[in-house]
C-alpha positions in Angstrom: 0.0 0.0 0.0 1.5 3.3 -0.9 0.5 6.9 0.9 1.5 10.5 0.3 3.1 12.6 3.3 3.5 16.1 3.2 6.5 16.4 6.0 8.8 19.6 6.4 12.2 19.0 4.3 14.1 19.7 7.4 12.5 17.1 9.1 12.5 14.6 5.9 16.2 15.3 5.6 16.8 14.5 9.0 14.3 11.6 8.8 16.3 10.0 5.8 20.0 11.0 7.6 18.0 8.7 10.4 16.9 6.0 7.9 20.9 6.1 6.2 22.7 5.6 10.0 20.5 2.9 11.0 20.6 1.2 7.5 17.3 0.9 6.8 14.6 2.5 4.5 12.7 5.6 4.9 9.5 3.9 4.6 10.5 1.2 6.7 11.6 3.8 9.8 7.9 5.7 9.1 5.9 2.1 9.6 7.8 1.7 12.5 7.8 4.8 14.3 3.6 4.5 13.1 3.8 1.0 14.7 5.3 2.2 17.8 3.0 5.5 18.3 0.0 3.0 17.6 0.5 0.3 20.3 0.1 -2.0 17.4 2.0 -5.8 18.8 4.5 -6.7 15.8 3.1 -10.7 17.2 -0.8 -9.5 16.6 0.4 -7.6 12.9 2.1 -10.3 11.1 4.4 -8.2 8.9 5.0 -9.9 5.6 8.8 -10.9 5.3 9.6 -8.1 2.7 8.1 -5.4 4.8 10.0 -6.4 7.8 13.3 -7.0 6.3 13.4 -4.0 3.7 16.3 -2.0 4.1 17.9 -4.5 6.7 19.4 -7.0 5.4 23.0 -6.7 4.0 25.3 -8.8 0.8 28.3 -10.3 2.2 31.2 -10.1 0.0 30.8 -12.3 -2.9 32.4 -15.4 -2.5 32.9 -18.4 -5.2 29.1 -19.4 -4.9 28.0 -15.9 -5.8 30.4 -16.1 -8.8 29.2 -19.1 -9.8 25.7 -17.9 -9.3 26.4 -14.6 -11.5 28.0 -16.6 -14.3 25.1 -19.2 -14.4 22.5 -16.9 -14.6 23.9 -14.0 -16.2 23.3 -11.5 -13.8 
């Protein structure tokens, strides 16, 4: 589900400075904060997997299976 926000740029820079030093998307650190302020239980609102690991989740450095990976499916 998508939504529009009308927010004050310096608190949307600040809010995406916030996002960058915890590693994590925009989006994800508004849902968050909304899930927080609403008393909403994370156990009671099963977050799908992409929602709760967007932003999160890092690439090691690519190793043989990766290359292999890459070469096999041309990516």
């Amino acid at each position: 589900m998508n939504i529009d926000l009308t927010i004050d740029s310096i608190i949307l820079e600040r809010a995406k400075e916030l996002a960058l030093m915890k590693n994590i998307s925009l989006s994800f650190l508004v849902e968050t904060l909304l899930i927080d302020e609403l008393g909403i239980s994370t156990t009671s609102k099963k977050l799908s997997f992409i929602h709760k690991w967007t932003g999160r989740l890092n690439l090691r450095s690519p190793d043989g299976r990766f290359a292999y990976l890459q070469q096999r499916y041309e990516i």
